[in-house]
DRENTOR-488242 format. One line per 5 residues: number of its first residue (from 1); their letters; for each residue y, x, z of N, C-alpha, C, O. Coordinates in Angstrom, 3 decimals, decimal comma, padded with zeros to 6 digits, always signed. Layout:
% DRENTOR-488242
NUM) A) Y:X:Z:Y:X:Z:Y:X:Z:Y:X:Z  ...
***
This chain:
% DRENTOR-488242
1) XXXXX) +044,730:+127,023:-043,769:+045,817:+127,280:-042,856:+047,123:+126,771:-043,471:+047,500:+127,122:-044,589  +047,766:+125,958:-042,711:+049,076:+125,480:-042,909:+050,200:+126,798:-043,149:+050,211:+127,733:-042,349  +050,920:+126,766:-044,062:+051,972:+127,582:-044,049:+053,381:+126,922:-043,394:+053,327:+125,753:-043,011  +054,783:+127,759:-043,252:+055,871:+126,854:-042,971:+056,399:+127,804:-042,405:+056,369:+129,025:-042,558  +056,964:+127,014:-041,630:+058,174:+127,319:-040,377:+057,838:+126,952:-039,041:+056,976:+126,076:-039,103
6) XXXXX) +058,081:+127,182:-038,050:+058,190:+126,722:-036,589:+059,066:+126,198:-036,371:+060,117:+126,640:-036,835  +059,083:+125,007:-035,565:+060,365:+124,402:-034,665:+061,523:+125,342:-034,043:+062,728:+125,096:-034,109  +060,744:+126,819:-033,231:+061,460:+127,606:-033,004:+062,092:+128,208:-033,944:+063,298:+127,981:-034,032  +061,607:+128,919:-034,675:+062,138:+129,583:-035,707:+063,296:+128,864:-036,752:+064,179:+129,570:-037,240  +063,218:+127,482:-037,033:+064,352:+126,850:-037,386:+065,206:+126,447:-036,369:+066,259:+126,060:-036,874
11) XXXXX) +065,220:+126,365:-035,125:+066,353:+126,391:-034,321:+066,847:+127,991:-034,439:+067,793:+128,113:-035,217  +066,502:+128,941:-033,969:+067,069:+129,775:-034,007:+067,668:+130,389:-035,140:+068,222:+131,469:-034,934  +067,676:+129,824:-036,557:+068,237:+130,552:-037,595:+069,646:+129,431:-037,641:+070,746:+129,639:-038,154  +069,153:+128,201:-036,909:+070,458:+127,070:-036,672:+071,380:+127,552:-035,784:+072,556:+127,549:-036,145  +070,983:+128,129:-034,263:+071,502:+128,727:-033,573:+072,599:+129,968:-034,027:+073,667:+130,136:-033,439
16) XXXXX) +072,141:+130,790:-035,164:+072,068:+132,340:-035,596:+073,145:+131,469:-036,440:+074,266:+131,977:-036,452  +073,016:+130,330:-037,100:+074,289:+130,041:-038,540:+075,447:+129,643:-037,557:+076,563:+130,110:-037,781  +075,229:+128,695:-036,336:+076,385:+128,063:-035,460:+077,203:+129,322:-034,742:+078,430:+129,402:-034,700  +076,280:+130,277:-034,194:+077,324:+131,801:-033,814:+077,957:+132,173:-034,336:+078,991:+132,647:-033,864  +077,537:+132,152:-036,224:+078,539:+133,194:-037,268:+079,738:+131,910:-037,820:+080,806:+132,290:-038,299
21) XXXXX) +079,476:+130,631:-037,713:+080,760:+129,523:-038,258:+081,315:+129,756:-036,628:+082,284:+130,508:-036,737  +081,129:+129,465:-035,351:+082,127:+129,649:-034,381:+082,772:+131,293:-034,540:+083,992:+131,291:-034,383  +082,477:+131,989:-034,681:+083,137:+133,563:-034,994:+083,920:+133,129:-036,156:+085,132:+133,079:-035,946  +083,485:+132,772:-037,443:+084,490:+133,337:-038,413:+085,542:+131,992:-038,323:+086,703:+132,305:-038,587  +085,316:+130,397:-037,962:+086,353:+129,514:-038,331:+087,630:+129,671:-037,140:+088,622:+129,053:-037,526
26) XXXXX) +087,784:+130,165:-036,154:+088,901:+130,308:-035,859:+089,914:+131,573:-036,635:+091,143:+131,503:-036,603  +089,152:+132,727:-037,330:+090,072:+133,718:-037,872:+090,165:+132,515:-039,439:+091,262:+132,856:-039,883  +089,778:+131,690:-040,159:+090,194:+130,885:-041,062:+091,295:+130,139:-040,525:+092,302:+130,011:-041,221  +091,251:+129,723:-039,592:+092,477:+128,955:-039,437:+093,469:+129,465:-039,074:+094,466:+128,761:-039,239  +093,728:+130,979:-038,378:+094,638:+131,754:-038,200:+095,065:+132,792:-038,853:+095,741:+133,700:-038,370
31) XXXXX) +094,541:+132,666:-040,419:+094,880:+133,106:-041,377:+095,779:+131,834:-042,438:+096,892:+131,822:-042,965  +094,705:+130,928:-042,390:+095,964:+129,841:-042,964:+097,113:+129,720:-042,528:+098,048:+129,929:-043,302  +097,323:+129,410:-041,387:+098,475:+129,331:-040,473:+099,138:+130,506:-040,819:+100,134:+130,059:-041,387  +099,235:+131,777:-040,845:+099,564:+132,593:-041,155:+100,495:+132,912:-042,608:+101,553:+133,534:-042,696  +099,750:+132,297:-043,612:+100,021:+132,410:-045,199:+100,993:+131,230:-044,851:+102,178:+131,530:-044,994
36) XXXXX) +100,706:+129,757:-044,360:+102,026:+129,164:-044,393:+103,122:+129,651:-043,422:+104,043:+128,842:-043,529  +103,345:+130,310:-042,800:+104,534:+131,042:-042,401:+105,165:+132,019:-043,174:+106,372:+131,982:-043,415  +104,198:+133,138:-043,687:+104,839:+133,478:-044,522:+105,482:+133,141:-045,705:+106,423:+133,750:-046,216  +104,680:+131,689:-046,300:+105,372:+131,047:-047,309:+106,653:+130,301:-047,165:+107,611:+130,345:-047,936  +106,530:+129,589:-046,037:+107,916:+129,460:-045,252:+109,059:+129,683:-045,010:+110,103:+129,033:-045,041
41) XXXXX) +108,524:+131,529:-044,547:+109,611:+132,660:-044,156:+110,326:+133,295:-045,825:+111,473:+133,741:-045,860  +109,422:+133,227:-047,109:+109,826:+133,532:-048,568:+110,907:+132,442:-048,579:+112,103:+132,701:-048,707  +110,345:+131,057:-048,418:+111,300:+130,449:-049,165:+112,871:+130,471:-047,907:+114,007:+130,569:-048,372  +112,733:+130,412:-047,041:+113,877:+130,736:-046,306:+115,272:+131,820:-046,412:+116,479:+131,791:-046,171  +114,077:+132,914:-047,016:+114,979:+133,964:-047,386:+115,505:+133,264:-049,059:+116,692:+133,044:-049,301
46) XXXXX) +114,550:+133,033:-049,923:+115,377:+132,900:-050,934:+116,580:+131,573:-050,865:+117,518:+131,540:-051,660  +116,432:+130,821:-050,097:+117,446:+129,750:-049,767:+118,641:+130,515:-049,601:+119,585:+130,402:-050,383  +118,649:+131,571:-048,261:+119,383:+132,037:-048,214:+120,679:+132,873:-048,871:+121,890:+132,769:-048,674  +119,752:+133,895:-049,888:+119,845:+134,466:-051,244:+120,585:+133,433:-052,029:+121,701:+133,574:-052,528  +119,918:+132,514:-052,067:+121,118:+131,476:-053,199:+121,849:+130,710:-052,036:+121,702:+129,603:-052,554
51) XXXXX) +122,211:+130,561:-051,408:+123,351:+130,240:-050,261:+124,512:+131,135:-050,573:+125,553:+130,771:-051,120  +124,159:+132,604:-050,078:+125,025:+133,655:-050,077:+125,692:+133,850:-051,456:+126,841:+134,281:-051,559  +124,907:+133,506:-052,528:+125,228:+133,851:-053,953:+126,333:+132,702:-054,308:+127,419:+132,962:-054,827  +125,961:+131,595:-054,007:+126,697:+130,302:-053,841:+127,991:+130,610:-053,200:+129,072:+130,580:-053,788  +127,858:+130,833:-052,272:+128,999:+131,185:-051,117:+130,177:+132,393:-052,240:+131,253:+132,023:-052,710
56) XXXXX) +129,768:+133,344:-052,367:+130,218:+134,192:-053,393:+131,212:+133,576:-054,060:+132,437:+133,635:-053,954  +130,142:+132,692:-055,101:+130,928:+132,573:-056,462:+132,139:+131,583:-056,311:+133,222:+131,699:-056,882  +131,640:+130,256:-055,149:+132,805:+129,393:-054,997:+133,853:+130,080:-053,672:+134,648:+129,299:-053,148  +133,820:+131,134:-053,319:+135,026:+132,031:-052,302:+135,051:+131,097:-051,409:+136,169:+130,705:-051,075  +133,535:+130,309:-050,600:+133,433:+129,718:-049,146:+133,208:+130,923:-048,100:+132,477:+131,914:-048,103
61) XXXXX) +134,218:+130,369:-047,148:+133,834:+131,825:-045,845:+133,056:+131,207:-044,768:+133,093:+130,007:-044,495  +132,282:+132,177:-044,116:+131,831:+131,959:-042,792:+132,248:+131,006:-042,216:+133,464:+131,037:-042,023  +131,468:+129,724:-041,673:+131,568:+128,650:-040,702:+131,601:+127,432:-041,970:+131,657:+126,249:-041,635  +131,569:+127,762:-043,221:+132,189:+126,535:-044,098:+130,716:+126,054:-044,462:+129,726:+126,773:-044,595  +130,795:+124,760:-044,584:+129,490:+123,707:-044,952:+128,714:+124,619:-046,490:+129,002:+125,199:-047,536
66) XXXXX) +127,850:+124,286:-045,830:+126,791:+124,508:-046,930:+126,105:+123,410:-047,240:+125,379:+122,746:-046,500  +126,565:+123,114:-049,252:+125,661:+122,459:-049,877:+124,230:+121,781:-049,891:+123,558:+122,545:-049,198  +123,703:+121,120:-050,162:+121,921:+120,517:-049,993:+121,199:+121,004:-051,298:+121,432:+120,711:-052,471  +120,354:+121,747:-050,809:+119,453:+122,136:-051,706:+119,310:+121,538:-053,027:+118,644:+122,295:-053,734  +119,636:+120,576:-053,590:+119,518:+119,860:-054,873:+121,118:+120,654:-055,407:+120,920:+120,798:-056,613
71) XXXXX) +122,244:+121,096:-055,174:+123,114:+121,745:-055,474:+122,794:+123,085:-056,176:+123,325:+123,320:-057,261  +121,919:+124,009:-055,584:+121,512:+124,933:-055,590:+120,452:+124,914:-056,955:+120,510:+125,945:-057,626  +119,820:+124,220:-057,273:+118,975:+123,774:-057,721:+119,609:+123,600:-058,961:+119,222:+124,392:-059,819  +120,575:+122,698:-059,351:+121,143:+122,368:-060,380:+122,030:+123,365:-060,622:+121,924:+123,718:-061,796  +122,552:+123,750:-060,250:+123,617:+125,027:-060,045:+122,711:+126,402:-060,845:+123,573:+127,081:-061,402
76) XXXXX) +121,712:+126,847:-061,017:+120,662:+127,687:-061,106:+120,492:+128,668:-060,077:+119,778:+129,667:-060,157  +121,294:+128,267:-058,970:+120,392:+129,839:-057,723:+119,396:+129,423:-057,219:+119,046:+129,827:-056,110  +118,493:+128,249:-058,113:+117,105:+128,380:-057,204:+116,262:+128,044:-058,674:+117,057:+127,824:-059,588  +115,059:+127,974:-059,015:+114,498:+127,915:-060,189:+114,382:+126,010:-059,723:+114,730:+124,933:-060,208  +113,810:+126,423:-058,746:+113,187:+124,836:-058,212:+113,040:+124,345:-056,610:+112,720:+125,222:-055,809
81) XXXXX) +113,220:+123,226:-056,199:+113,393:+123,147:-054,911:+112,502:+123,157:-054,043:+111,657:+122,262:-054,079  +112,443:+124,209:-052,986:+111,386:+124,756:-052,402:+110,897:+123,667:-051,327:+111,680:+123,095:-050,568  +109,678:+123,474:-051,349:+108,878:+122,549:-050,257:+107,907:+123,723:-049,122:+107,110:+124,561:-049,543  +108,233:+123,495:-047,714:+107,164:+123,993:-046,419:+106,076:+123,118:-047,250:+105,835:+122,058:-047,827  +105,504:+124,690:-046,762:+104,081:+124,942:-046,213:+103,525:+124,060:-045,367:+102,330:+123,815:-045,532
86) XXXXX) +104,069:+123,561:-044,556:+104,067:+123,101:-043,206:+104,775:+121,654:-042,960:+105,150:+121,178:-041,889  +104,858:+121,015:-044,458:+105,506:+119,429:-044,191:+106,755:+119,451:-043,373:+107,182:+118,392:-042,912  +107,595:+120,996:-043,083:+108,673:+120,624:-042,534:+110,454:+120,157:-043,366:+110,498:+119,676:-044,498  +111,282:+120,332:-042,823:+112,584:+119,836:-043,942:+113,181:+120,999:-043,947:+112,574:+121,806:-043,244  +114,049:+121,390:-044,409:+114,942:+123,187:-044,643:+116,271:+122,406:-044,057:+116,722:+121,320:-044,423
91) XXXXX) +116,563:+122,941:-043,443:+118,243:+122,653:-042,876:+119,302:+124,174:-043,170:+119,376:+125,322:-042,732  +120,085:+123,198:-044,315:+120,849:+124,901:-044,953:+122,100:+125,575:-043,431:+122,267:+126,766:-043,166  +122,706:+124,504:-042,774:+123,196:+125,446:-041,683:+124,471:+126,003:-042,218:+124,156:+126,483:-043,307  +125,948:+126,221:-041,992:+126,769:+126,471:-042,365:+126,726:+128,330:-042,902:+126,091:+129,280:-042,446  +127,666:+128,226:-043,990:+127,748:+129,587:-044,210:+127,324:+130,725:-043,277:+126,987:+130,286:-042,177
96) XXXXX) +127,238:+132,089:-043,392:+127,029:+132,758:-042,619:+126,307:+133,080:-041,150:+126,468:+133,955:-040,299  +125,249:+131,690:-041,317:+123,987:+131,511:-040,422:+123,025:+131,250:-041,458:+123,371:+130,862:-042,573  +121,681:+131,473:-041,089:+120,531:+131,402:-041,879:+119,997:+129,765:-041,693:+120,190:+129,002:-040,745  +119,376:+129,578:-042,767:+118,870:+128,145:-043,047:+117,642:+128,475:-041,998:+116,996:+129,478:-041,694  +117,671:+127,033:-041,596:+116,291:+127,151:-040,380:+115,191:+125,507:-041,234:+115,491:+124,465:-041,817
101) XXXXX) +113,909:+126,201:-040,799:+112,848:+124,596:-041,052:+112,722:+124,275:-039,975:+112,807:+125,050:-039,022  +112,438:+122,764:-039,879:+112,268:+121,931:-038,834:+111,060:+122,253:-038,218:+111,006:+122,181:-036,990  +109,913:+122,654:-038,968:+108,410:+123,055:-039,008:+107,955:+123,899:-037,724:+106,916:+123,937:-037,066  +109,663:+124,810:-037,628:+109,164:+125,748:-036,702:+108,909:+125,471:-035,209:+108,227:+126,057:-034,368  +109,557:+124,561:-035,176:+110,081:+123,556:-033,781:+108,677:+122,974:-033,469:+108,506:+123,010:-032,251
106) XXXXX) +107,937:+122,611:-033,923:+106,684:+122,216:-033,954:+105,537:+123,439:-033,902:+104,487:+123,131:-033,338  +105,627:+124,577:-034,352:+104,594:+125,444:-034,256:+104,565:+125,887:-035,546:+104,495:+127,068:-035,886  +104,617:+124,993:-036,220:+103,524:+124,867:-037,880:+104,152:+126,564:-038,527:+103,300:+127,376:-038,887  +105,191:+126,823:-038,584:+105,772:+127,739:-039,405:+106,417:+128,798:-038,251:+106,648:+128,431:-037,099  +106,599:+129,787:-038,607:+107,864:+130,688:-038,087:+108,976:+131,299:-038,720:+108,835:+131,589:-039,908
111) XXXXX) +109,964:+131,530:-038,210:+110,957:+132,031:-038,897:+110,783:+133,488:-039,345:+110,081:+134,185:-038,613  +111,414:+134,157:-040,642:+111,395:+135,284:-041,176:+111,551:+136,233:-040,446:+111,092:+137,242:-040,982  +112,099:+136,481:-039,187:+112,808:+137,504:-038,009:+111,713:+137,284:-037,000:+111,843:+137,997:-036,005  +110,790:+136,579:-036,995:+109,681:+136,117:-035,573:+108,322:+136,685:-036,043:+107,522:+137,107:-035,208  +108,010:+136,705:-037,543:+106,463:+137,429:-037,633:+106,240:+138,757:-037,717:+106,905:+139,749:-038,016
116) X) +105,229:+138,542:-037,405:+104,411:+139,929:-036,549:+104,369:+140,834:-037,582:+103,871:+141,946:-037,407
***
């Protein structure tokens, strides 16, 4: 007597693997998506953080230009210059408004005030 498998029986454990990758790969990708927003939304705030600290020390008020991230950088309110998650650009935005990414405009990221 031949031992083995059945035709059926290997479709259905093919069937049984394709149910559990369609169930779990959409919560993978909406968990990635997820971690890059929040990585996003970190570095946004700390931009900010060294914006405001910036703003401080040189006595710029509300509405006045804000520096480009390589300022900040050399200056020491940032260790190092932060790159999206999400291939987007950081736009610092004048004093006393928050730096926004381009990323978000696209989907890829959300802002720090928008996640859930």
């Amino acid at each position: 007597m031949r031992k083995g498998f059945t035709l059926v029986e290997i479709m259905i454990v093919v069937a049984i693997i394709g149910i559990l990758i369609a169930i779990a790969v959409p919560g993978f990708i909406q968990a990635r998506e997820r971690s890059r927003a929040n990585a996003c939304s970190e570095n946004l705030t700390k931009i900010d953080g060294a914006k405001e600290q910036w703003a401080l020390e040189t006595k710029a008020g509300a509405g006045d230009p804000s520096p480009d991230l390589p300022v900040f950088v050399s200056g020491g309110y940032l260790k190092r210059l932060p790159q999206c998650p999400a291939s987007g650009v950081y736009t610092m935005n004048p004093i006393g408004s928050d730096p926004l990414c381009d990323a978000t405009t696209t989907g890829k990221a959300t802002l720090p005030h928008a996640l859930p």
